[in-house]
C-alpha positions in Angstrom: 0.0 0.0 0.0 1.1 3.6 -0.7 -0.6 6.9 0.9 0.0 9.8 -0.7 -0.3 13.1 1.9 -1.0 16.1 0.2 -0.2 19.3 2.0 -2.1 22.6 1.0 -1.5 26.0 1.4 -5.6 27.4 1.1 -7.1 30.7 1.2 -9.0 30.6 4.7 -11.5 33.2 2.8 -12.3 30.0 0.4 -12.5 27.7 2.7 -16.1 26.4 1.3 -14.6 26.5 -2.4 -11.9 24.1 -0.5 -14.3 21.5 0.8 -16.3 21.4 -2.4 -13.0 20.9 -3.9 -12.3 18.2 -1.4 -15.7 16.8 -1.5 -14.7 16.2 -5.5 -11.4 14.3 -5.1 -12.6 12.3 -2.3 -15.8 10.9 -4.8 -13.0 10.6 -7.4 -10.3 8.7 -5.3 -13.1 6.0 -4.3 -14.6 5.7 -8.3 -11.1 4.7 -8.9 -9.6 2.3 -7.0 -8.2 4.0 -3.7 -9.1 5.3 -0.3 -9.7 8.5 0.6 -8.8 8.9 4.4 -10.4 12.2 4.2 -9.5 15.9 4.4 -7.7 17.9 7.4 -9.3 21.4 7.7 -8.7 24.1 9.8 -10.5 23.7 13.2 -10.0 26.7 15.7 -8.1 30.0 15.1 -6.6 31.3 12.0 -4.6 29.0 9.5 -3.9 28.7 5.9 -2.9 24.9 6.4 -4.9 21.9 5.1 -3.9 18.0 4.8 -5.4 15.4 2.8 -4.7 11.7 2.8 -5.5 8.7 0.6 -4.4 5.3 -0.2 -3.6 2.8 -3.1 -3.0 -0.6 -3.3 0.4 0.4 -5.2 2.3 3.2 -7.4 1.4 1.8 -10.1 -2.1 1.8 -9.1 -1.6 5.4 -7.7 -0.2 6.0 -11.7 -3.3 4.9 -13.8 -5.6 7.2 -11.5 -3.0 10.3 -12.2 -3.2 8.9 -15.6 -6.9 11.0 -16.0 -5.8 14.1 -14.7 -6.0 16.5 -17.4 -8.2 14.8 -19.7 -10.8 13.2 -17.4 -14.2 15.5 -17.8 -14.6 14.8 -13.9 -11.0 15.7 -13.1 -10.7 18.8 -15.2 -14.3 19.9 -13.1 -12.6 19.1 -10.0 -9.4 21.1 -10.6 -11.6 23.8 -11.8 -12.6 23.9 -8.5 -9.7 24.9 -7.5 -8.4 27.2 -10.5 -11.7 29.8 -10.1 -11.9 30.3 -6.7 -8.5 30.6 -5.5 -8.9 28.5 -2.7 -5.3 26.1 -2.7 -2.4 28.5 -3.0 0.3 26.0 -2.7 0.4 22.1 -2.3 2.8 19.3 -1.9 2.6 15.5 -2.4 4.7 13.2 -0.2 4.6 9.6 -0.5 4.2 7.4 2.4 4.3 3.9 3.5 1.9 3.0 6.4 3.1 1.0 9.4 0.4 -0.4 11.1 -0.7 -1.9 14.8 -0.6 -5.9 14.9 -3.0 -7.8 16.9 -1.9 -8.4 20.3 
């Protein structure tokens, strides 16, 4: 398994542009094969910081599903999203490899 952790920069001002956003990506990380382990928003005060994480049985799993971004109808929506409101200023993926609790 490989999670990908995305962490955004977002416009707190956009921050319901941001959840429709995420809303989107979750719907499209299920249709296609992974896990969405949800979205990280701001809870109390003032930030500009938001995580997202979400799973695939592989890379190359991970790969096909990147495979539609850009000429998937329901990707390019999603991204637009994004694009006309402002709402993510910055973002960065990191791969990750989960270590999990055994059964005692």
């Amino acid at each position: 398994m490989i999670t990908c952790v995305v962490h955004y920069t977002i416009d707190p001002a956009q921050i319901e542009a941001f959840e429709r956003f995420a809303r989107e990506w979750m719907r499209l990380v299920a249709k296609h094969g992974g896990v969405h382990h949800g979205y990280f928003l701001p809870a109390e005060g003032a930030s500009d910081r938001a995580e997202a994480l979400f799973s695939f049985e592989s890379l190359a799993a991970y790969e096909r599903y990147r495979a539609r971004f850009g000429d998937d109808p329901e990707f390019v929506a999603a991204d637009r999203i994004r694009d006309d409101s402002g709402c993510v200023l910055r973002y960065e993926r990191t791969f990750m490899r989960p270590l999990l609790p055994t059964d005692q």
